[in-house]
C-alpha positions as CSV (number, residue, x, y, z in Angstrom):
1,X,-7.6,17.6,5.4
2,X,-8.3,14.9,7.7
3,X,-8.6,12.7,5.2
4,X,-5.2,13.2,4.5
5,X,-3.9,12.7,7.7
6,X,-6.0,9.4,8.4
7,X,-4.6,8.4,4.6
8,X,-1.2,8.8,5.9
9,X,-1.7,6.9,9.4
10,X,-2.7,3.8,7.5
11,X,0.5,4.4,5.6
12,X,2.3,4.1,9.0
13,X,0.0,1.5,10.0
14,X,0.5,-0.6,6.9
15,X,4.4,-0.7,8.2
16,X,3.7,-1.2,11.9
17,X,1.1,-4.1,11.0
18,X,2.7,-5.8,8.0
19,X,3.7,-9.8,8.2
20,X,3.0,-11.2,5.0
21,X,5.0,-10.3,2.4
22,X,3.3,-8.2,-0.1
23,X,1.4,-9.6,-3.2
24,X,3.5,-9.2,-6.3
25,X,3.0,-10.5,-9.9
26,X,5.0,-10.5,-13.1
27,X,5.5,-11.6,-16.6
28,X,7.5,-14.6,-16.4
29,X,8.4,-14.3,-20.1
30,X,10.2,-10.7,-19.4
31,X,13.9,-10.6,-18.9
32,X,14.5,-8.5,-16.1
33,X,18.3,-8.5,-16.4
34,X,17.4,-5.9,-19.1
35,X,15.2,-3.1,-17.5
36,X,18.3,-0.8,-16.6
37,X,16.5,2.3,-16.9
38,X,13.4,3.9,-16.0
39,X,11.1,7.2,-15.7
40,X,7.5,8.2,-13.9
41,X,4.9,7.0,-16.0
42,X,2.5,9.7,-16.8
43,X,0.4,10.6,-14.2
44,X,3.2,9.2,-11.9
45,X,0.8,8.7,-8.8
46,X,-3.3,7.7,-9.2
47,X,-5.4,8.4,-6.5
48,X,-8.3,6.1,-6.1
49,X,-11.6,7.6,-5.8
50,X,-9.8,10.4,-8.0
51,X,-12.6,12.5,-7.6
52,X,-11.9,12.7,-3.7
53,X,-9.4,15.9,-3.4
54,X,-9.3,14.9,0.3
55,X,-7.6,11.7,-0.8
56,X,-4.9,13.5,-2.8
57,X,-1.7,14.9,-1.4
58,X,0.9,16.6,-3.0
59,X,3.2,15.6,-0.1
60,X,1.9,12.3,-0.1
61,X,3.0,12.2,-4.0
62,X,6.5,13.5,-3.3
63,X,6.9,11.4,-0.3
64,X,6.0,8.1,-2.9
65,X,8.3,9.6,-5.7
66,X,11.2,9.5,-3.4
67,X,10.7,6.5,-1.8
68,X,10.3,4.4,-5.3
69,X,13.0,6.9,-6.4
70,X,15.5,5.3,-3.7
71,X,14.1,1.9,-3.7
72,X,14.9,1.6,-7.6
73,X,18.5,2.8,-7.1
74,X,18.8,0.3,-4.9
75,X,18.4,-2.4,-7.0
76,X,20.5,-0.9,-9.7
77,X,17.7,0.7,-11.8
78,X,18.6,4.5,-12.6
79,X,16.6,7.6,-14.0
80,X,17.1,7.7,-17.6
81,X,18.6,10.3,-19.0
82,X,16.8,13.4,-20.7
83,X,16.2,12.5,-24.1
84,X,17.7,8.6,-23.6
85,X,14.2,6.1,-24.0
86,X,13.9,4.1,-20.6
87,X,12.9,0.7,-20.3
88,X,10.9,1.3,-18.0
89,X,8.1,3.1,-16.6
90,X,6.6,3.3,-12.8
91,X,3.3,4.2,-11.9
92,X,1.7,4.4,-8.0
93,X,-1.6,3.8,-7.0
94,X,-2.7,4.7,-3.9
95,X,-6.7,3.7,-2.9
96,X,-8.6,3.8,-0.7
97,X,-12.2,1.2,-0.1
98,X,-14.6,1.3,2.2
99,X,-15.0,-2.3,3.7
100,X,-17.5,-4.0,6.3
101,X,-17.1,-6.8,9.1
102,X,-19.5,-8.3,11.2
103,X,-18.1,-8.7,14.8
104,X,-19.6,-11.1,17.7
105,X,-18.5,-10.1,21.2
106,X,-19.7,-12.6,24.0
107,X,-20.0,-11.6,27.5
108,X,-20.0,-13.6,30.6
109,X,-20.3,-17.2,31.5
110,X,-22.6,-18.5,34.3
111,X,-22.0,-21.6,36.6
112,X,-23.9,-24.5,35.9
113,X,-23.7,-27.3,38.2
114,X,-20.4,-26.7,39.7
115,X,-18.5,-26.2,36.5
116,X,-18.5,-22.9,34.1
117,X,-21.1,-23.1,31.0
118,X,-19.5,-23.2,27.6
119,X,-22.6,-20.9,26.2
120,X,-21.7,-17.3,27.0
121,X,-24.3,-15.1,28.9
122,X,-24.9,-12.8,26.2
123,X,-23.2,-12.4,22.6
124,X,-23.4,-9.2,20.6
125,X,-23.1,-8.9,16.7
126,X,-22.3,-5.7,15.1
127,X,-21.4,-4.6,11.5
128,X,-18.2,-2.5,11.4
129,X,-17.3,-0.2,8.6
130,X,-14.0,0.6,8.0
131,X,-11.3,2.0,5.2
132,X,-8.3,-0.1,3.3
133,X,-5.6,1.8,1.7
134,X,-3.8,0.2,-0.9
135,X,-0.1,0.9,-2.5
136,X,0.3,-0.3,-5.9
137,X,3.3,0.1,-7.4
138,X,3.4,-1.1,-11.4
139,X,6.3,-1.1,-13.8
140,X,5.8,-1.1,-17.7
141,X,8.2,-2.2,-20.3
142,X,8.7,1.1,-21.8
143,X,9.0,-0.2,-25.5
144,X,5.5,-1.4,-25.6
145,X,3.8,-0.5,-22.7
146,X,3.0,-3.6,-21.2
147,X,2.6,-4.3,-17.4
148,X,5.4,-6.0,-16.4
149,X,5.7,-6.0,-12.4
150,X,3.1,-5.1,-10.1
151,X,3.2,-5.2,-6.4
152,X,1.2,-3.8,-3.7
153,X,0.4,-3.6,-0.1
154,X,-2.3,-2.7,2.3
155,X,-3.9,-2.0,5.4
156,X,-6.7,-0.7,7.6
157,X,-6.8,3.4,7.7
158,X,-6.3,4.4,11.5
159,X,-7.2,7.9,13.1
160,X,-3.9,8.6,14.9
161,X,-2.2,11.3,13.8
162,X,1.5,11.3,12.5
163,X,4.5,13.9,11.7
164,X,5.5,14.7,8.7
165,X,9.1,12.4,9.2
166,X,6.6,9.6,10.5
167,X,4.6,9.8,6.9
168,X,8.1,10.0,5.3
169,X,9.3,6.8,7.6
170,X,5.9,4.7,6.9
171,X,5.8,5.3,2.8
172,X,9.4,4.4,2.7
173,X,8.7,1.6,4.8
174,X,6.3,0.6,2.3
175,X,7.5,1.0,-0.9
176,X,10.7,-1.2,0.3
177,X,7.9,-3.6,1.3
178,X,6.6,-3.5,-2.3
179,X,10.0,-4.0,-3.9
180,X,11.7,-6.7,-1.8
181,X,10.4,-8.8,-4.7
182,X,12.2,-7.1,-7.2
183,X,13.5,-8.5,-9.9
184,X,12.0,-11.1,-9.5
């Protein structure tokens, strides 16, 4: 359960910490005038490890649904109909990785001849372990199932805990992220 609630502070993180724009790609040959349309791929949200039911959230899935679900509509693309062929399909991917660091601290500076040293007193090296979640949002022509769009963003996992309209806020906040590049 924690792992849930750490999963969903980086989501809030990710949108408190976020400068760059997010890292998108697409098929340039695609006309994207065309996608209309569009339904959840099946699964509609892939949890990275998957074996990890820590990781996995079914209000962390409904929160991304309606997120994507609103950012779509916002750029004209609508649900298709029951029994109406989309053109496209979305998936999400949320992951988590375990990453490392190496961080040199220095401490103090002693006088030398009047003036302060350059060379620090004493300098400290540490490895720091730490976890990256990842959004990935991909859409797939729908006709033949090829990756079309992909985007994604990510962030360092923090402890702080969040309410549930904070979670709601920071995956919305991401998934807008995501699609500011779409169409491109």
């Amino acid at each position: 359960m924690l792992r849930i609630f750490l999963l969903i502070g980086l989501a809030w993180t990710l949108v408190a910490c976020q400068t760059a724009p997010a890292p998108r790609d697409y098929d340039q040959s695609r006309d994207f005038t065309r996608y209309r349309t569009w339904t959840w791929a099946e699964p509609a949200v892939v949890y990275r490890p998957a074996d990890d039911p820590r990781i996995q959230s079914d209000l962390t899935t409904q929160r991304i649904r309606e997120a994507v679900s609103g950012q779509l509509d916002a750029r004209g693309l609508r649900p298709a109909q029951p029994g109406v062929e989309p053109d496209l399909q979305v998936r999400a991917y949320m992951m988590i990785d375990q990453r490392q660091d190496n961080v040199t601290t220095s401490y103090g500076r002693s006088p030398v001849w009047g003036v302060w040293a350059v060379d620090p007193l004493y300098t400290e090296t540490r490895s720091v372990h730490y976890q990256v979640a990842t959004l990935q949002l991909d859409l797939l022509d729908a006709r033949d199932g090829q990756l079309v769009w992909r985007g994604s963003t990510s962030d360092i996992v923090r402890d702080r805990q969040q309410t549930p309209a904070e979670r709601s806020t920071s995956i919305f906040t991401m998934v807008r992220q995501i699609l500011d590049g779409y169409p491109p």
